[in-house]
N, C-alpha and C positions, 0 to 999 in steps of 0.2 A: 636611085642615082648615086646616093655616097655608098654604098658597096661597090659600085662599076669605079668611080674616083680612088675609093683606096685601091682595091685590086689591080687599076693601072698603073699607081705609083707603086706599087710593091712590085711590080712587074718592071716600072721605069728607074727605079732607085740602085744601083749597085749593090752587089751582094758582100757580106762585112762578115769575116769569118768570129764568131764565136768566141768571146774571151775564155778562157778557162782561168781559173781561182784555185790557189794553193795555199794549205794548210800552210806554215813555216814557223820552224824554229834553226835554233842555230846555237853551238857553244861555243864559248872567246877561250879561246888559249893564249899567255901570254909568258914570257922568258925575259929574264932581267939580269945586269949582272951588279956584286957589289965589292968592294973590295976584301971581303972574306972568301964569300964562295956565288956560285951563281946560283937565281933560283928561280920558279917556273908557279905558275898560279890558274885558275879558269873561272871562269863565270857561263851564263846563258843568257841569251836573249829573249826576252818576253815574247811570248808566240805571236805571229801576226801573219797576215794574211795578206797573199801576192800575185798581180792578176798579170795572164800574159795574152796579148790579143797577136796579132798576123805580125807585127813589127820588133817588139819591144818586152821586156819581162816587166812591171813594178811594183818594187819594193818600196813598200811605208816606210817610216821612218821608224828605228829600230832604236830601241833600249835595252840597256844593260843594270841591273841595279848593283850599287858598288857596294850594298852592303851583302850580296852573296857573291863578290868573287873573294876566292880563297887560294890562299898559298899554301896551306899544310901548317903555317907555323902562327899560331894564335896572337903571338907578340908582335912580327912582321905586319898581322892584317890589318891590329890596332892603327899604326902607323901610319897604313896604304889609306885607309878611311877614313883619317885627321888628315893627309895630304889632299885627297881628294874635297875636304870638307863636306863627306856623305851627308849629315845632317842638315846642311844647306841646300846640299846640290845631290840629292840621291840619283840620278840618274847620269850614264855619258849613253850619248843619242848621237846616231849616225841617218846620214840622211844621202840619197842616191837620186839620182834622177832615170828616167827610165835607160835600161840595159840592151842593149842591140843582141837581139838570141841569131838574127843570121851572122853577125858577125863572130858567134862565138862558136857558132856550128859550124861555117865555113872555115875555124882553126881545126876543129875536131876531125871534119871530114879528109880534109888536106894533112893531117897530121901535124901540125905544127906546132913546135914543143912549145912554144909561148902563145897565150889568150891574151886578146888585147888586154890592157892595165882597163883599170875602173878609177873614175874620179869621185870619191863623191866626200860629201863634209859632216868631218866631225867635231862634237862639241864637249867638252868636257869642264865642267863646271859652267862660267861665265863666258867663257873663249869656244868659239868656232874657226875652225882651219878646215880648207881644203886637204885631202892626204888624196894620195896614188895610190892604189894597192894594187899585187898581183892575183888574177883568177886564174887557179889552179886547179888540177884534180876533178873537172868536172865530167860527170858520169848522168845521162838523161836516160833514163827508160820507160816503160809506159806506165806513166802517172807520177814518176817520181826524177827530180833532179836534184843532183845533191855538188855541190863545189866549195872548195876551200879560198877565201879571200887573205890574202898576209902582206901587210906591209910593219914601218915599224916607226913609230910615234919618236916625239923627242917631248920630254918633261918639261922642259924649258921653253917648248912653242909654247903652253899652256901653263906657264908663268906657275908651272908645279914645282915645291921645294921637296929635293928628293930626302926620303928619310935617311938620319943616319944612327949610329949607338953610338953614344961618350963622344963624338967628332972624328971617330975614326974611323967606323965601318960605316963608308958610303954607299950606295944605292945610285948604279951608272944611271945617266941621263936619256939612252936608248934602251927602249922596248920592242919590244920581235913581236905582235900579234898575229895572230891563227884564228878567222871566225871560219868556223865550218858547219854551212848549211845545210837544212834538208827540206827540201818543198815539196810535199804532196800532193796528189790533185785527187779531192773525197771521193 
């Protein structure tokens, strides 16, 4: 009698396609400018894992650890890792809620030079803010989707004093971020 009971409800219950589960990393690019010259830096994302069922892609909530991004110049990083207060706050954590994949295939398929924007919140130090970013560059194929997310932060939502040398070479208050992802499916 409970094999005829399940077997009916597996018969009676709607059929739910399959999540699939993607490896994921992702590297942050970011461009800054200062009153000398402009200059440009990157970090990575701590690998995590993003599941996508019939509706929706989701992404965990993503870290970046501030003591490997780097600009090239040993003195600037000093600086970037006392502003951010790495040693208090070693991580800036970015958080999304689930991603509408028809909505992003229905730009690709139509060709439409813009993907919707993505909302989602990030947190840097002690401060969380919502930002908009734009999804760009996205390229899906079988087992693999890779896109670039870019919006561009302000120092001062996040109550960050930006570095300077001697009082005169400042460090602009806008940042250009580039995360460029790649999700795998094992």
């Amino acid at each position: 009698m409970r094999i005829f009971i399940f077997f009916a409800l597996f018969l009676i219950l709607p059929a739910t396609s399959p999540a699939t589960d993607y490896q994921g990393n992702c590297t942050v690019a970011f461009e800054g400018s200062s009153t000398l010259h402009d200059f440009n830096g990157k970090g990575s994302c701590e690998p995590f894992i993003a599941s996508e069922n019939a509706e929706a892609i989701i992404v965990p909530e993503l870290t970046v650890a501030v003591s490997d991004m780097d600009t090239d110049n040993s003195s600037r990083d000093k600086k970037m890792r006392k502003m951010f207060e790495a040693e208090k706050y070693p991580l800036i954590k970015g958080m999304s809620g689930p991603i509408s994949l028809s909505d992003i295939r229905k730009a690709l398929e139509e060709n439409i030079d813009s993907t919707p924007n993505l909302l989602f919140q990030l947190k840097i130090r002690d401060i969380e803010k919502p930002v908009t970013a734009v999804l760009q560059n996205i390229v899906e194929t079988e087992g693999n989707i890779t896109a670039d997310l870019t919006f561009t932060l302000s120092l001062a939502d996040y109550q960050l004093k930006a570095p300077s040398v001697l009082g005169i070479i400042r460090v602009g208050d806008s940042i250009k971020v580039t995360t460029s992802f790649l999700l795998e499916a094992p």
